[in-house]
C-alpha positions as CSV (number, residue, x, y, z in Angstrom):
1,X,1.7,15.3,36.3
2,X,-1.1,13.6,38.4
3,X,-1.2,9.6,37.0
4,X,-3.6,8.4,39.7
5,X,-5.2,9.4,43.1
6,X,-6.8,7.0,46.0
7,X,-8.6,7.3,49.1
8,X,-9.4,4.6,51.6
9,X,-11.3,4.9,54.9
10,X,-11.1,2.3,57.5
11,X,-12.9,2.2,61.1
12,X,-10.7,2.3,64.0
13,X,-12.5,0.0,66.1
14,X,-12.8,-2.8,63.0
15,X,-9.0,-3.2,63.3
16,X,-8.4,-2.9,67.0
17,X,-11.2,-6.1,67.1
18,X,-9.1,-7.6,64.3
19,X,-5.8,-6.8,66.3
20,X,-7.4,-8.9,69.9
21,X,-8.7,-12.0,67.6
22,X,-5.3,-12.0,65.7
23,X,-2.8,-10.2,67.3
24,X,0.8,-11.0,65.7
25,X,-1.0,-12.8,62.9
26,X,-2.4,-10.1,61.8
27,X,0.2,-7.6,62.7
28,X,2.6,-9.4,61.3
29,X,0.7,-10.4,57.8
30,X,-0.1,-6.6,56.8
31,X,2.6,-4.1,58.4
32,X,6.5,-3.9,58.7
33,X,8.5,-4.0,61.6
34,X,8.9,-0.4,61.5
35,X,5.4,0.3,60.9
36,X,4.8,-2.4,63.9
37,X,7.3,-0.4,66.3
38,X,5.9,3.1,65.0
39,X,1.9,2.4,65.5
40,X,2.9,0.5,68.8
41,X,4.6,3.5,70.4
42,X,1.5,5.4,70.2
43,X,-0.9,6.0,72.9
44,X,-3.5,4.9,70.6
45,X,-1.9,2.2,68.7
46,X,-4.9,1.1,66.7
47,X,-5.8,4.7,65.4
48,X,-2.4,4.3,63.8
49,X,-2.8,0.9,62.5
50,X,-5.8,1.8,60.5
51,X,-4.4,4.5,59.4
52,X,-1.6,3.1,57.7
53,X,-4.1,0.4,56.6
54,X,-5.9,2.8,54.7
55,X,-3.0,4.3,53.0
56,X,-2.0,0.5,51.9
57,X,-5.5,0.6,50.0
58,X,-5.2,4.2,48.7
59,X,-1.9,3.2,47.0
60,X,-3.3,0.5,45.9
61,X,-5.7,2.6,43.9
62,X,-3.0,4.7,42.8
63,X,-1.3,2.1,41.4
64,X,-4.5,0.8,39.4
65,X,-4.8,-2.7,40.5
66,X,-5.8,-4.4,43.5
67,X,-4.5,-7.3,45.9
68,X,-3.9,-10.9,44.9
69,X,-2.2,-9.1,41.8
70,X,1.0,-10.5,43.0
71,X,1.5,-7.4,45.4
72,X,1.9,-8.4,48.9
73,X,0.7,-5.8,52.0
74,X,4.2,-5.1,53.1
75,X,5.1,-4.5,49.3
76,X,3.8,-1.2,50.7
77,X,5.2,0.6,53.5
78,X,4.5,4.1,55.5
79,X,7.0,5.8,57.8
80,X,7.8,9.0,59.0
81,X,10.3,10.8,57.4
82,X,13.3,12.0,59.6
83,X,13.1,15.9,59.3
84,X,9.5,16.4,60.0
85,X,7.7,13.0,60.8
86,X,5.4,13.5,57.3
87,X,4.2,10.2,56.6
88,X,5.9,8.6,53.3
89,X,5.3,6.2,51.0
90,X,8.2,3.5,50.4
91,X,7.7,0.6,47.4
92,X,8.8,-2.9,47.6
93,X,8.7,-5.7,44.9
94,X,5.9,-6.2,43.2
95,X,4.3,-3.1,44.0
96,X,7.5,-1.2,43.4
97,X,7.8,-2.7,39.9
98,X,3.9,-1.8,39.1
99,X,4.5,1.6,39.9
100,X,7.5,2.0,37.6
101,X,5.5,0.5,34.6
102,X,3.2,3.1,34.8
103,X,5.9,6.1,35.0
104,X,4.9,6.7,38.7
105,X,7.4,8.6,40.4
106,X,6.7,9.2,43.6
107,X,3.5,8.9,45.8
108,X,2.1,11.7,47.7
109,X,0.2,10.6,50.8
110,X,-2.1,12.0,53.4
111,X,-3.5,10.3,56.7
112,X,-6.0,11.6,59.1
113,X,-8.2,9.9,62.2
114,X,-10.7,11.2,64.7
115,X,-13.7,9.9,66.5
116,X,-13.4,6.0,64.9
117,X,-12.5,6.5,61.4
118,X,-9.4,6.7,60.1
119,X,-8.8,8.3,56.3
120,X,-5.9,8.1,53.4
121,X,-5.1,10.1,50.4
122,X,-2.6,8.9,48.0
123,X,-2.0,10.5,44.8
124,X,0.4,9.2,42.0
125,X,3.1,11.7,40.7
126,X,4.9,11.2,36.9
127,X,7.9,13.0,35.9
């Protein structure tokens, strides 16, 4: 059973002028050191940035609450799974425990960029 959906769109070039004012600061503040060493091995590392960004938000809206709600940005975390590289959805913490006080079991997500936008769909799954 569907318990929440969100969608976040993000433009590409926003983050990569956020990425050359803060670099690691940034970086660092809102992604995972696997999400770091995934987006960076790309040619286009900043397409992959937003991306992720944008799924961050879209679970966010899954989850029915927004930041500064005591969920941090790496409380949320997207990699590749090992079989087919799909993009997954791992919880941490706060965000982890939000999720589990609303029955949601897993988190369907869906990323996609082109031209300078970069778009997520998350959807929240119970039972």
């Amino acid at each position: 059973m569907i318990a929440g959906t969100g969608i976040d769109i993000v433009e590409i070039n926003r983050v990569e002028d956020i990425i050359k004012k803060y670099d690691l600061h940034f970086i660092e503040k809102i992604f995972t050191e696997s999400e770091i060493e995934y987006c960076r091995n790309k040619v286009k590392p900043s397409q992959h940035f937003a991306g992720r960004f944008a799924v961050k938000e879209a679970v966010l809206k899954v989850l029915g609450i927004g930041w500064g709600k005591g969920i941090r940005w790496k409380d949320i975390e997207i990699n590749p799974d090992d079989q087919y590289g799909t993009p997954r959805v791992r919880l941490h913490n706060k965000a982890k425990e939000r999720a589990e006080s609303i029955g949601i079991e897993n988190i369907h997500i869906s990323i996609s960029h082109t031209g300078n936008l970069a778009i997520a769909q998350a959807i929240g799954e119970r039972g």
